[in-house]
N, C-alpha and C positions, 0 to 999 in steps of 0.2 A: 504494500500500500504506500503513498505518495508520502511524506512528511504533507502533514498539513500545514506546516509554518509557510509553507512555501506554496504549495497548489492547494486550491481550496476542493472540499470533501465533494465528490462526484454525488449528481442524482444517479437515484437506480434507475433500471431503462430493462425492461421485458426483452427474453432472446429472439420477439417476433419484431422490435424496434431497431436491436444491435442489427438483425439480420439484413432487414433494408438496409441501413446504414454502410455497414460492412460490404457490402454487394454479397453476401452467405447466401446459400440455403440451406434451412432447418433440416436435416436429417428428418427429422418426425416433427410434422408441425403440430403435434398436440403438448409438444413445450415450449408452443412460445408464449405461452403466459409466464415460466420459467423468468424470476427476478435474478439480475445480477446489476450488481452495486461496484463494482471495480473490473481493475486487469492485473493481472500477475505473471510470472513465470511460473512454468510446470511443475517445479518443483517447490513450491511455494504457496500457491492457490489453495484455498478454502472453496469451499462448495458455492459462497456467494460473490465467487469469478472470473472472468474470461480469461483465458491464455490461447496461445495458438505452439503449432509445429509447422515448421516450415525446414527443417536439417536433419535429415538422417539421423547424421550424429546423436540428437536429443528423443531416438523413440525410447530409449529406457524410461526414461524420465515421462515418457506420454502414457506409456502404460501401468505406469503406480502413481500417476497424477489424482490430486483429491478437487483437482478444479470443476467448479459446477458445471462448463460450459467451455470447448478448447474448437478454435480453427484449424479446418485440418484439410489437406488433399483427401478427396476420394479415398484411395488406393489405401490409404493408412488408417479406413475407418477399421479394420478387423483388429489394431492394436489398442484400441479404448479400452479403460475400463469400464464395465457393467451399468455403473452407477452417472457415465460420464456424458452427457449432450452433447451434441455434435454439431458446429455451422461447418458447410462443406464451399472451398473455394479453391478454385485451382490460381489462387495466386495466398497465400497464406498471410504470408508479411506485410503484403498493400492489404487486404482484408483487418488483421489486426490495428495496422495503422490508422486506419478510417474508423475504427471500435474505438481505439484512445483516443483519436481528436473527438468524438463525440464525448467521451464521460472530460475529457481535459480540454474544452475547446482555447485558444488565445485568451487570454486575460486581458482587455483590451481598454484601459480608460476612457469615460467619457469625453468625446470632446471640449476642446480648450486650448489656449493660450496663456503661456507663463505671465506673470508680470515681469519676470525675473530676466525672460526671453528680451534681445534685442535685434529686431527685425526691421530692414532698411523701408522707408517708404514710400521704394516704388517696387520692390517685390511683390510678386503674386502668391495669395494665401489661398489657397480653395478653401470649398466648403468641407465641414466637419474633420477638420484637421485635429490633432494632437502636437501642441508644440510645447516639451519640457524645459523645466529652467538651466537658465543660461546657456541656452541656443543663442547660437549669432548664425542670422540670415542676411546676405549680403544684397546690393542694389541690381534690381533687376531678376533675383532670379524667381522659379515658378515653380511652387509647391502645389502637388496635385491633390484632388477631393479625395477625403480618408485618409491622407498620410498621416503616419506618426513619425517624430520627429523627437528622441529623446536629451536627455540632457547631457548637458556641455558640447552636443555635437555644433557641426561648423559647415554651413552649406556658403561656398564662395558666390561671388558676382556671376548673375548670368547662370547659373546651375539651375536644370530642372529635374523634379522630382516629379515622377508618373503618381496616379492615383492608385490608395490604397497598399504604398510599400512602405517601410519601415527603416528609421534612418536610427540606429542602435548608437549607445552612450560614448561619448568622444572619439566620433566617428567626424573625419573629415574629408570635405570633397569638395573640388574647383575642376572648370575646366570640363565636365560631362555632364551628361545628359542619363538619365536613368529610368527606365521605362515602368509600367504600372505591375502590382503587385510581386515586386522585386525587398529583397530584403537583406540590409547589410549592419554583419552583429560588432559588436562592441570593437573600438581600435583600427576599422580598418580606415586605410588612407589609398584615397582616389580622386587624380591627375595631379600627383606632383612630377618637377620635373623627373626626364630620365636622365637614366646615365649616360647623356652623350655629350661628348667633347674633345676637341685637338691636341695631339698628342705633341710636345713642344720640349723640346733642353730647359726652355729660357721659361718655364711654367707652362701647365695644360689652359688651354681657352676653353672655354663652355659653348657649348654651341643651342642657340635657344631654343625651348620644345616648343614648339607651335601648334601643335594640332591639339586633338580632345580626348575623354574616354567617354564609349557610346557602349552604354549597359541597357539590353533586354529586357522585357519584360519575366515575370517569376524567375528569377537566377536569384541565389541564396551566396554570400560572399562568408566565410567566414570570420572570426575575432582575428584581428591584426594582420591581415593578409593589405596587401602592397599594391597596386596598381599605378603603373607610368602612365601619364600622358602622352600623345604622338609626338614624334620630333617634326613633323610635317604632315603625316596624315595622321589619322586616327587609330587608338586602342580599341581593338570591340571584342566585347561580351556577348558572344550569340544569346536569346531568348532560352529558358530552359535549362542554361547552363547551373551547376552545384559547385562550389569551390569550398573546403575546406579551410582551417586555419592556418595563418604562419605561410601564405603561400604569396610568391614574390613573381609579378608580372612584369615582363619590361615594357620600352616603347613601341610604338607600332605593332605590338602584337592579337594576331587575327583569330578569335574562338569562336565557333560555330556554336550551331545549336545543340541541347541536349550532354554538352561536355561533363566529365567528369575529375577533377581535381583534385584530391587528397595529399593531407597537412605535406608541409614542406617542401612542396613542388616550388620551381624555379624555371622558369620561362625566360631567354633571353628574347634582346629587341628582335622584332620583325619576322620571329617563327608563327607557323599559322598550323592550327589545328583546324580539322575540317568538323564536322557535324559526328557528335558521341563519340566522340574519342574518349580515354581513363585515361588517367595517369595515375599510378597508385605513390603509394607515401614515398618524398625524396625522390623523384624524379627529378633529373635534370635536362632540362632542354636547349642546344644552340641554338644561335640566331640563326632566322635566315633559310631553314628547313621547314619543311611541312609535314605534316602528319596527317596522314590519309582516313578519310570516314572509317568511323567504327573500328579503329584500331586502339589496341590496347598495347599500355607498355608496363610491364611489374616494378614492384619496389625498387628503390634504391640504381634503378638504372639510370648511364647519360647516354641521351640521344645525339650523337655529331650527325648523321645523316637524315633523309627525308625516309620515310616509312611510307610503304603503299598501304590502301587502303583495306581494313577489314584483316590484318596481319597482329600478332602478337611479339610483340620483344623485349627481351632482357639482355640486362647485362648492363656491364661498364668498360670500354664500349659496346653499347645497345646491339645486340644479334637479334635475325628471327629466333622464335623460342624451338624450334627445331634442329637449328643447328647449332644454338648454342648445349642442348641437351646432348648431339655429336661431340660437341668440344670439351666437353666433361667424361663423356663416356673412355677419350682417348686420354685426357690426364690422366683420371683414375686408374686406367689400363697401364700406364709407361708406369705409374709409381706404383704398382703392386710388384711392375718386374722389376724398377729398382731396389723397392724393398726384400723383392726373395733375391737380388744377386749380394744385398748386402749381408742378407742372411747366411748364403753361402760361402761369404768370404771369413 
């Protein structure tokens, strides 16, 4: 169950409510009068709560589960227990997802305006906005109907804000444009300059960033992730896109829609990712390469080349995951014969 210091205590909602909600279907719709009052994990849950299985891995755990109520694929109803209700969904995870936004929806203040807030006046406010204290809103720019805008954040000149996204606490941005129901959490910083500048004996010159960062609509930016401004054209955040924390973009760099981002990615200037690509945790990417639809690169690899589309790879430097599973098989190989020639010696 939740700390209620923190999320306030769920109404209860009938399995024939959760079920809509969820997109489920009831196994046996003579339970959906069936109350449940929370969500839990499997191994956790009291009889008055939801959990789901969605990993292999956790059928132990589904079969001695004491939850009143578990989402589940088809295929995995014959490992319930007896006592155990059934929502049936072939996507498990988005199912339970849609059960906790209903018992936990946004906590979402009334609208309002700080006093505290200092806002220029020729900026545009829409309607039913949320603006926390000590926002500075600069001249000209255009806050959309339903934003919220938390405190101490910092919207520069000329920046707009789409309707109904969330501008998270000492979050700062100049220089873009940010589309509707987009949401950026606490720290992060979007269009300062990038890192470009002439490389000199006599001292480096700075060479000035001119262009924007054009951010999507629904793309979720993580806590302290980084965003450069263009040096001449524009940074873009395709629509769709997910980015995690801690995660460092440079100039002119081009993401499609639907991306994927996780913590500590590093993106140099002018590389472009196409439409769902991942990057999983610590990637690194050179400038100036592309990465093709729907490809995936694993942990901790750096990408110096361009990647075709719909391909996997790892490593440092980045291989397809085919060949670099090859290039492992032959280390392995040389050093078991090194180790039996040492043996022999």
């Amino acid at each position: 169950m939740a700390d209620s210091r923190f999320f306030p205590s769920p109404a209860p909602m009938s399995l024939a409510t959760l079920a809509a909600k969820a997109q489920c279907e009831l196994q046996d719709a003579r339970h959906g009068d069936y109350v449940i009052e929370d969500v839990a994990a499997l191994h956790t849950a009291t009889s008055a709560q939801l959990s789901f299985l969605d990993n292999p891995k956790y059928k132990d755990q589904f079969r001695e589960t004491r939850a009143g109520a578990v989402i589940v694929h088809p295929d995995f109803a014959k490992l319930a227990p007896p006592e155990t209700r059934l929502l049936f969904s072939k996507t498990p995870y988005k199912s339970y997802a849609l059960a906790a936004q209903a018992f936990y929806p946004d906590d979402r203040p009334d609208p309002s305006v700080s006093a505290h807030a200092r806002i220029h006046p020729s900026a545009k406010i829409g309607k039913d906005v949320v603006i926390g204290d000590f926002v500075v809103i600069e001249d000209h720019a255009d806050i959309g109907d339903g934003a919220w805008i938390e405190p101490f954040a910092y919207i520069g000149k000329g920046v707009a804000i789409g309707a109904a996204s969330r501008i998270g606490v000492q979050v700062c941005v100049t220089h873009a444009t940010i589309g509707h129901h987009t949401r950026l959490y606490t720290g992060v910083k979007v269009g300062q300059d990038g890192f470009g500048f002439a490389i000199d004996p006599a001292g480096f010159v700075k060479v000035p960033q001119l262009g924007r960062v054009m951010i999507g609509d629904y793309v979720e930016i993580g806590a302290n992730t980084t965003i450069d401004r263009g040096a001449s054209g524009d940074t873009i955040i395709g629509s769709g896109t997910w980015i995690d924390n801690l995660v460092q973009i440079g100039h002119n760099v081009k993401i499609g829609r639907g991306c994927v981002l996780v913590a500590q990615v590093g993106i140099a200037g002018s590389a472009e990712l196409e439409d769902y690509v991942v990057l999983a945790g610590q990637v690194g990417v050179a400038g100036h390469i592309k990465i093709g639809s729907m490809a995936r690169v694993a942990a901790q690899s750096g990408v110096n080349k361009s990647i075709p589309a719909g391909e996997e790879w790892i490593g440092c430097p980045a291989v397809p995951m085919k060949k670099f599973i090859r290039q492992n098989m032959v280390v392995n190989k040389m050093a078991r014969k090194l180790e039996g020639s040492s043996n022999d010696a």
